[in-house]
N, C-alpha and C positions, 0 to 999 in steps of 0.2 A: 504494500500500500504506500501510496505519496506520505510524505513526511513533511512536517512545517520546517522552515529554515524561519528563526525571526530576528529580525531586526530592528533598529530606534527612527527616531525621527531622522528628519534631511538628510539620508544616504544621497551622496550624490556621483554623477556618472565616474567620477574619480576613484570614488571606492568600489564601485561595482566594477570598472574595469584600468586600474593604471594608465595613464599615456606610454608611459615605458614600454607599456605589453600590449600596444594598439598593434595591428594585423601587420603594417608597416613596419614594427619594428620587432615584433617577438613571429611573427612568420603567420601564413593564413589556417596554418595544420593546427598550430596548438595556443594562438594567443589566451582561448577560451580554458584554458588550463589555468587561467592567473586572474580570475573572476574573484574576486574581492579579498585579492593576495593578500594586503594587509591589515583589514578590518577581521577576516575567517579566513585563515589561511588552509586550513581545512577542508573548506568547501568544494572547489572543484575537483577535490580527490574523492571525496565523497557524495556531492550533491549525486539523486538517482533521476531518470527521465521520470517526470510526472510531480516534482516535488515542486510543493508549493512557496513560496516568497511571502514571508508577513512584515508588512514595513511600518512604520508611525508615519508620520504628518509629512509631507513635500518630497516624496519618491523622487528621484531621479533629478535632482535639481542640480544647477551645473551646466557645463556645454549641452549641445544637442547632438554629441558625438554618437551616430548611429551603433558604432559596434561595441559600446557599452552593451547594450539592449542584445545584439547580436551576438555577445558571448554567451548569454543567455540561452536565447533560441541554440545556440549550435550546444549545448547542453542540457535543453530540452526540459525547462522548467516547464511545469505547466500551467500554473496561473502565478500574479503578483497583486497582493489585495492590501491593501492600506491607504487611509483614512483621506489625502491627496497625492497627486502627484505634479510635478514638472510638466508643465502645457505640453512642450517640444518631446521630451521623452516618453509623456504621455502616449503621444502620436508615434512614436516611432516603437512601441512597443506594439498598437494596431496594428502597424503596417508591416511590418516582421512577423504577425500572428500569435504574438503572447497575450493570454489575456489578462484582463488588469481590470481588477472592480476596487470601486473606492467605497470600503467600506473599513472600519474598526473593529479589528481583533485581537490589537495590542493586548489586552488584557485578559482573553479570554483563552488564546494557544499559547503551548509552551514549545520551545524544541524542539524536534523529535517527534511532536504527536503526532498519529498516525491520523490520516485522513480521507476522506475522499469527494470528490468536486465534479460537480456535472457541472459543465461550463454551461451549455445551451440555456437551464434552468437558474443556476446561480444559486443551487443547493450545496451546500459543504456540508459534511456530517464528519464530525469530531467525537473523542470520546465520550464529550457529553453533552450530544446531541444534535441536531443540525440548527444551521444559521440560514437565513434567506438574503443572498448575496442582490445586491439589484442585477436582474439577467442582465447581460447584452444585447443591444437594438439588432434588428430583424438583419439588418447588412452587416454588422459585424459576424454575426453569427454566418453567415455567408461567406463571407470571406476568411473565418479561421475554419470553417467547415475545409476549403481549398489550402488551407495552411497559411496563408496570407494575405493582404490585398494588392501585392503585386503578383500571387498565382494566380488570385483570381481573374485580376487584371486580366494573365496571358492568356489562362483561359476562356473568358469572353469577350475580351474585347469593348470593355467598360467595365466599371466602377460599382460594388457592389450597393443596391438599393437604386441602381441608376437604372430606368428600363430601356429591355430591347429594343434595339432602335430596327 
């Protein structure tokens, strides 16, 4: 089962991924190895595909360096839920396909806890009990359905929520 990773308030793209360790400089195979080298150095040796990201107040705040967010996806968090986040990283977390609900659960997960998250729904069930996460709009869900809104992109040929033209 997914496992919470948590975190405090204004994590910013710097802790989530070093410029040191940007793809450009730590190489495109393993930058995502050094995913919040020095805040949890632990982390990318052990985050599992599906785990979930609990953060406090102003997520991602900081540049709008896309492969923060990107070291992510290529290790396959599966959702990031905290109370706000960074406009810019916001966005770049939709469009890479991670999903990200702003909700507060600072105080409710610990570490570790085993979980599990319907993205579609916005149900998480934790040891004790579930939370009702606000769902994602009808196009989001469309677009991480396709993994992203640049899959979805190639796949259609427009923008999800946009209709066939």
């Amino acid at each position: 089962m997914p496992r919470i990773w948590k975190f405090g308030d204004s994590v910013n793209t710097d802790d989530i991924l070093p410029g040191k360790f940007a793809p450009f400089m730590a190489g495109e195979d393993v930058f995502q190895t050094f995913a919040f080298h020095y805040i949890r150095p632990e982390f990318a040796a052990a985050v599992q595909p599906g785990d979930v990201l609990i953060g406090g107040r102003n997520w991602g705040l900081g540049s709008s360096r896309e492969y923060a967010p990107l070291a992510l996806k290529k290790l396959r968090i599966g959702a990031i839920v905290a109370p706000s986040f960074a406009r810019i990283h916001y966005r770049n977390l939709l469009n890479l396909g991670i999903p990200a609900f702003e909700y507060d659960l600072t105080g409710l997960l610990d570490d570790g806890d085993q979980v599990s998250l319907d993205v579609d729904t916005g149900v998480l069930t934790h040891p004790g009990g579930t939370v009702q996460l606000p769902p994602p709009p009808e196009f989001l869900r469309e677009a991480l359905a396709e993994g992203s809104i640049l899959a979805f992109f190639k796949k259609y040929g427009r923008f999800p929520g946009e209709r066939p033209s």
